[in-house]
C-alpha positions as CSV (number, residue, x, y, z in Angstrom):
1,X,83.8,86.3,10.6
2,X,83.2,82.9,10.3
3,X,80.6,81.9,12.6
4,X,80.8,77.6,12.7
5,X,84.9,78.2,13.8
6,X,86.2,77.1,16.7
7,X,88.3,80.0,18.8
8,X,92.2,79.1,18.3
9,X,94.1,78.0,21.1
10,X,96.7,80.3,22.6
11,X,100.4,78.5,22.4
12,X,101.5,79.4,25.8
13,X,104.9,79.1,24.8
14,X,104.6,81.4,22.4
15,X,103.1,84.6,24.3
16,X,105.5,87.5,25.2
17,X,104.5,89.3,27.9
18,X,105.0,93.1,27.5
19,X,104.7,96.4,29.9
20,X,105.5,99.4,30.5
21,X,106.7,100.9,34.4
22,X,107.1,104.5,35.8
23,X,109.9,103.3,38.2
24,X,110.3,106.8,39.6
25,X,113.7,105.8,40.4
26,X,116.2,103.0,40.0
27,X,119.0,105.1,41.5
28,X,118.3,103.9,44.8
29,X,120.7,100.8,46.4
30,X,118.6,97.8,45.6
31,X,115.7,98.9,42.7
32,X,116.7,97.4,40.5
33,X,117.1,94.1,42.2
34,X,113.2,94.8,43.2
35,X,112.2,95.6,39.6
36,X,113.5,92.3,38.4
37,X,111.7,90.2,41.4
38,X,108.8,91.9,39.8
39,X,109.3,90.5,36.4
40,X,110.0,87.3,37.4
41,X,107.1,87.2,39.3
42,X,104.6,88.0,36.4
43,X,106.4,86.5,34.0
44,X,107.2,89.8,31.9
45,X,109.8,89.3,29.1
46,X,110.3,93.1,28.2
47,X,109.5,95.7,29.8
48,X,109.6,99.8,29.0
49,X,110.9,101.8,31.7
50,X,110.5,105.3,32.4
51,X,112.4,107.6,35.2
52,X,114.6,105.7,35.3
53,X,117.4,108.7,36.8
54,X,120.8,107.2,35.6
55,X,123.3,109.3,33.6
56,X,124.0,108.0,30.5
57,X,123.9,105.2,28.0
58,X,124.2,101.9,28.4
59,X,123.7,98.1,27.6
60,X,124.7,95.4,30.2
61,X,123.7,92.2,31.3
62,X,122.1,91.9,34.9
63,X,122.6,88.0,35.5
64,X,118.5,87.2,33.8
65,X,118.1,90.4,32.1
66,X,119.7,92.7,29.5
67,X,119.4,96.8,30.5
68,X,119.0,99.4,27.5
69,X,118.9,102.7,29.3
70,X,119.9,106.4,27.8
71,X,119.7,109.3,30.3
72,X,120.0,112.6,31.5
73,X,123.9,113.3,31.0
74,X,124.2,115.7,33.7
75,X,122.4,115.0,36.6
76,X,120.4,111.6,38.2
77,X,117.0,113.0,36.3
78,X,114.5,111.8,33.8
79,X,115.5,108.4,31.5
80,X,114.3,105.6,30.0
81,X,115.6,102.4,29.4
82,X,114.1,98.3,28.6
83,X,115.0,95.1,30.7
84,X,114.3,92.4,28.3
85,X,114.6,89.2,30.0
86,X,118.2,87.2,28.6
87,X,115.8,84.6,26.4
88,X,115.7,87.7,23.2
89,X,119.3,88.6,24.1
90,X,120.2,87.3,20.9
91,X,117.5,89.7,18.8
92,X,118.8,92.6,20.3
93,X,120.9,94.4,17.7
């Protein structure tokens, strides 16, 4: 540690805000719509989902985010899934 060093600055522009969200459910009309005002608000660019309770696997674009999700195949239980906000669309591979 060097003791006579000034702290860094942070480059705001540079800071990627990351979380993670037990959503309980996006299966109701509207979640998701609320999930992304959330985002927006607090300025999170990806964010881990759980419980997410859609069958399936997908990827699709939501207008400001892209959705990853894999889920239960059979029925509206479990899943997990990211929303990472359209900005790192192009490092998803």
């Amino acid at each position: 540690m060097d003791v006579g060093r000034r702290p860094c600055k942070r480059n705001k522009d540079k800071v990627v805000k990351l979380a993670t969200w037990n959503v309980r459910s996006l299966y109701r009309p509207g979640a998701l719509a609320k999930l992304k005002d959330e985002l927006n608000k607090y300025g999170t660019a990806i964010i881990a989902v759980q419980e997410i309770r859609w069958s399936g696997s997908d990827i699709f674009d939501t207008g400001d985010f892209i959705v990853c999700y894999s889920g239960n195949k059979e029925r509206g239980q479990f899943g997990t899934g990211f929303l990472i906000i359209k900005k790192y669309e192009h490092l998803i591979m």
